[in-house]
LUMNU-920035 format. One line per field, with one value per residue (C-alpha): residue number from 1; y, z, x. Coordinates in steps of 0.001 Angstrom, whole numbers. Each point is the difference from the previous one (the first is absolute). Example, Ala and Ser with C-alpha at 12.3 -4.5 7.8 and 13.67 -1.06 7.14 Angstrom:
2
num = [1|2]
c2 = [-4500|3440]
c3 = [7800|-660]
c1 = [12300|1370]
This chain:
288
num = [1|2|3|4|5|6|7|8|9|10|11|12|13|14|15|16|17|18|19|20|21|22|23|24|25|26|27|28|29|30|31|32|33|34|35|36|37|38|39|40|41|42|43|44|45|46|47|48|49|50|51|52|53|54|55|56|57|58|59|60|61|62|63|64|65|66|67|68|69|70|71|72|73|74|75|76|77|78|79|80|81|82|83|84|85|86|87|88|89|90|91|92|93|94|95|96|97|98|99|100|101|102|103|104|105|106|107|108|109|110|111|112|113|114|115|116|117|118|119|120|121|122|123|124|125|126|127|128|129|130|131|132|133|134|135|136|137|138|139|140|141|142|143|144|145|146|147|148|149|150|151|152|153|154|155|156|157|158|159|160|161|162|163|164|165|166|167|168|169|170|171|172|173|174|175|176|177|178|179|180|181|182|183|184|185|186|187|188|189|190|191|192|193|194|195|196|197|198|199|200|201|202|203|204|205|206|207|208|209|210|211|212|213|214|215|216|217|218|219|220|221|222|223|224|225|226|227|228|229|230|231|232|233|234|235|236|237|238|239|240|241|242|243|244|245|246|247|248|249|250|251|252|253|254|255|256|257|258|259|260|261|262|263|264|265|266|267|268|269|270|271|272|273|274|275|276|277|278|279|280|281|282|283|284|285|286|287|288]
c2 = [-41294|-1538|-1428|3356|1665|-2654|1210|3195|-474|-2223|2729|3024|-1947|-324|3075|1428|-2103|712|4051|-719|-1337|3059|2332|-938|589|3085|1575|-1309|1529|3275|-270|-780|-983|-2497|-2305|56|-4411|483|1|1364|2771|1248|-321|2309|2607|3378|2427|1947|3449|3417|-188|-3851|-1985|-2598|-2794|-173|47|1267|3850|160|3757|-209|526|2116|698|-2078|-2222|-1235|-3559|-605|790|-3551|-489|3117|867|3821|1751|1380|3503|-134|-2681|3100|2730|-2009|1491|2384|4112|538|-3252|3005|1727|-2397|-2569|2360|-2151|2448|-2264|3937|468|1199|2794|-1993|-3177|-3074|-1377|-1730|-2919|-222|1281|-2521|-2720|1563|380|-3845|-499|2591|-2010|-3361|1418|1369|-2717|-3260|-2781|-2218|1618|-2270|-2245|2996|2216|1316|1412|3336|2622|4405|183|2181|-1515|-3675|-3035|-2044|353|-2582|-768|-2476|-212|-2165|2378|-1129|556|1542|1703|2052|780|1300|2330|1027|1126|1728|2571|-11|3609|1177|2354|-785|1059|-3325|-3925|-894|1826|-1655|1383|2703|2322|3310|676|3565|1171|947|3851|-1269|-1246|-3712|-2145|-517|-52|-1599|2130|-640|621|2328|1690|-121|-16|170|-3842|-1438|-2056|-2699|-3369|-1768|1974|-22|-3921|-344|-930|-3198|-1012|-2636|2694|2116|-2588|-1059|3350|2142|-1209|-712|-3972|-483|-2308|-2429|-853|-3525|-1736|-151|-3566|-67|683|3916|2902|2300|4009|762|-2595|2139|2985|-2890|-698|-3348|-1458|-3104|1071|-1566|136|-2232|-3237|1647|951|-3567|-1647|2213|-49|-4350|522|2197|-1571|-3118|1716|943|-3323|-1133|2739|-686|-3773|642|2080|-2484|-3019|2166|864|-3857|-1380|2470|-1039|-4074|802|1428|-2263|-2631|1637|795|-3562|-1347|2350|-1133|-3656|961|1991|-2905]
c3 = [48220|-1123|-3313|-376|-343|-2027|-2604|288|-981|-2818|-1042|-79|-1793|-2664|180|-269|-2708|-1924|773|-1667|-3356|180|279|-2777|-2395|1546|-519|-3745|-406|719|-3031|-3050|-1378|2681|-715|-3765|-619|-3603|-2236|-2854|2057|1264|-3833|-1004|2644|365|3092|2330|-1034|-918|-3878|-64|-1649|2509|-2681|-2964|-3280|-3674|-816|-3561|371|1161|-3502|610|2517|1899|1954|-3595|343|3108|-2147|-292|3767|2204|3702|-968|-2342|-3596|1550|2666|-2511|-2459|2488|992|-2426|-1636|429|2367|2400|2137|344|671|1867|2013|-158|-1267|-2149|-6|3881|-655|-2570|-2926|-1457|-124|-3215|-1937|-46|3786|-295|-1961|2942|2686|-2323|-453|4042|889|-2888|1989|3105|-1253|-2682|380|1059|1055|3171|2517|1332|1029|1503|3545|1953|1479|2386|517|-4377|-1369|-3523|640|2563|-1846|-1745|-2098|2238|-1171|-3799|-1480|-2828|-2852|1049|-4007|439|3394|-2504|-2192|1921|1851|-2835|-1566|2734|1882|-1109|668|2690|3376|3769|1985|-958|1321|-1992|1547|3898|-527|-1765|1594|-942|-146|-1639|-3493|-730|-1472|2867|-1578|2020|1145|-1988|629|444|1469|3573|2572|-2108|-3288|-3287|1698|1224|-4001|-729|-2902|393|19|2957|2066|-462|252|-3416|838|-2477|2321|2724|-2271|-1382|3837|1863|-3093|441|4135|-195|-3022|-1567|642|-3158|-200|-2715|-3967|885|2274|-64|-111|-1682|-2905|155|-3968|-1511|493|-2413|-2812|-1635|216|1285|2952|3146|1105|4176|-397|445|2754|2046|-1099|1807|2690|585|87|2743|2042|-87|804|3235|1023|-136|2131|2333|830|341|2609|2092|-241|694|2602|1760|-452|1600|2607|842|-336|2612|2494|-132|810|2864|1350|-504|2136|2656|268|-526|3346|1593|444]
c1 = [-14267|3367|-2189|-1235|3688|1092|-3038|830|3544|-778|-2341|2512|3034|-2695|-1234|3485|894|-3063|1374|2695|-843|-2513|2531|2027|-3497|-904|3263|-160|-3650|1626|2923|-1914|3613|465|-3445|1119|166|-596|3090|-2307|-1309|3573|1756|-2851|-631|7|1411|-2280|938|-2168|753|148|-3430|-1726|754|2536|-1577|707|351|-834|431|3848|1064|3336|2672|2217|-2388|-1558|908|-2092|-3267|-1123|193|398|-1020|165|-2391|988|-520|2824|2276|-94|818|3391|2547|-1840|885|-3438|1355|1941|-3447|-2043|1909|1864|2818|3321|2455|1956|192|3396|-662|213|-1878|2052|1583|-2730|1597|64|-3351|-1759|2360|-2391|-3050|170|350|-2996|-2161|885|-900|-3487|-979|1730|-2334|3165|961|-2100|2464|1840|-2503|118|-2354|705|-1295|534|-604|-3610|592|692|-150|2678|3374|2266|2761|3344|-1209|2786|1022|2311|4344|244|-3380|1547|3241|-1516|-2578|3063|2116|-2503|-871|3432|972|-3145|-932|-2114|341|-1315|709|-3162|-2520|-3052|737|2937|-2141|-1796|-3518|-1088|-3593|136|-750|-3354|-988|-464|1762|3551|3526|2871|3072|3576|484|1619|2418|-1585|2043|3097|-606|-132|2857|-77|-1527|3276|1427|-3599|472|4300|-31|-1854|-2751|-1256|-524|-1530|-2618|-948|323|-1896|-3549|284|861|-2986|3165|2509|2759|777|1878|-1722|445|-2656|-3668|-145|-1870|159|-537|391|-2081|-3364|863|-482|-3506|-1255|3091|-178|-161|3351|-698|-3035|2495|1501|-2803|-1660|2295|336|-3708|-25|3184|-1941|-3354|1863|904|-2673|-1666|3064|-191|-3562|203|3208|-3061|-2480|2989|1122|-3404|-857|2664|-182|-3896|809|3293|-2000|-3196|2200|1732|-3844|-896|3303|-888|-3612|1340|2235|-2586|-2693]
C-alpha cells in the first residue's frame, strides 16, 4: 500500500506539472497575437477588424486621398483607403468629423485623416495590438503606439481651436440611427451642442493629453529621439514608409519575449517535476 501512494504521488506532481505547461499553450491558442514567434509575421500584420484585409498586400487602386502612401503595402482595401477623407467618408463611414455643427479646420482634418488611415491600413501595428472583447467591428486595437514628441505638436496645434464635445472620441461618443436607417452616427452626448468646447480646453491645453486621450490610449508620445511613428508621411506618393524601423525593432523585442517567457514555463514546470521526484524517491528511500 505505502508503494502504491508513493506512485500515486509521483504520478500527480507530474500530472500537475504537465497541467501547467498546458495551460500556458491553451491560453495562447485562444489570442492569435499571443502565439505570434515570428518577427516577420508581427512587422507585417494586419488587425482583426470588419474593414481590415486578412493579409497586407498592395492596392494598386489607392491612387488618391490621404492614405495613398500605404498602396504598396496596405491591410485595408483601395475602396475604404479612398472613402477616408473624401466628402462621401461622413456617409458612408458614419464617423462625423462635424459633431459640433461645423467640420473641423482642414488642416486639423487632414491630422485625423492621417491617424484614421493608420488605424485602417498600416501593416506596422502588430507589436502593439491588443486583443479586446464587447466590440461588433473588431477583436483588436493598437494600444501605446510610440508616436513622434514633434508629430503630437503638431497634430495638436493644428486642431486646437477647433470645436468637439468629448476628448475621447472612440468611447465618449453617442450613437443614434441615421434617418436612413443605415447604420449608426456618432453625435455628442447628453446635452448636445451646448457641450462643444475647443480641443485645447477639452484637453487643458495639453497636446500630450490630447494625442493619448483622442483615440482611447491608441498612442503614447515619446521623445523624436527615440523609436516612434509618423501620422503625415502617408498623404505623400511613393514616399518610405518611415514606421517600418520602428515596428522592426519592436517586433525582434517582442518576439524575443516571448521566447523568454515560454522557456521560464517550461524551466519552471521542469524544475518543479525534478524537485518533487526527488522528494518521492527520499520518501520511498525512508519508507523501505
Amino acid at each position: 500500500p505505502r508503494q502504491s501512494i508513493l506512485l500515486l504521488m509521483l504520478q500527480l506532481i507530474a500530472s500537475s506539472s504537465t497541467k501547467t505547461a498546458r495551460q500556458s499553450n491553451n491560453n495562447s491558442r485562444s489570442n492569435r497575437l499571443a502565439t505570434i514567434n515570428d518577427a516577420n509575421q508581427l512587422a507585417n500584420l494586419c488587425m482583426m477588424g470588419r474593414l481590415h484585409k486578412a493579409e497586407p498586400g498592395p492596392e494598386p487602386g489607392l491612387t488618391t486621398g490621404p492614405c495613398i502612401g500605404y498602396s504598396d503595402n496596405s491591410c485595408c482595401t483601395a475602396e475604404v483607403g479612398s472613402l477616408l477623407g473624401s466628402d462621401d467618408e461622413f456617409a458612408q463611414a458614419a464617423f462625423r468629423l462635424d459633431h459640433c455643427g461645423r467640420r473641423l479646420s482642414a488642416e486639423c482634418e487632414k491630422w485625423f485623416e492621417c491617424s484614421r488611415c493608420l488605424y485602417e491600413c498600416s501593416p506596422n501595428l502588430g507589436p502593439w495590438l491588443v486583443k479586446v472583447s464587447g466590440y461588433s467591428w473588431r477583436t483588436e486595437r493598437a494600444y501605446g503606439v510610440p508616436l513622434c514628441h514633434s508629430q503630437c505638436q503638431a497634430w495638436y496645434a493644428a486642431c486646437a481651436a477647433d470645436l468637439s464635445c468629448v476628448p475621447n472620441w472612440s468611447s465618449g461618443f453617442r450613437w443614434i440611427r441615421q434617418a436612413n436607417g443605415s447604420g449608426y452616427v456618432n453625435v455628442c452626448p447628453d446635452g448636445g451642442l451646448a457641450q462643444c468646447r475647443s480641443i485645447a480646453q477639452l484637453h487643458n491645453h495639453k497636446a500630450e493629453q490630447f494625442c493619448e486621450t483622442v483615440w482611447d490610449g491608441e498612442f503614447k508620445v515619446v521623445p523624436d529621439g527615440s523609436p516612434c511613428f509618423q501620422l503625415d508621411w502617408s498623404t505623400a506618393t511613393r514616399k518610405a514608409n518611415p514606421n517600418l524601423a520602428v515596428t522592426w525593432a519592436a517586433s525582434r523585442e517582442k518576439v524575443a519575449a516571448f521566447y523568454y517567457s515560454h522557456a521560464s514555463v517550461l524551466k519552471t514546470a521542469s524544475s518543479v517535476l525534478f524537485g518533487c521526484a526527488l522528494l518521492v524517491l527520499r520518501l520511498c528511500f525512508v519508507a523501505f
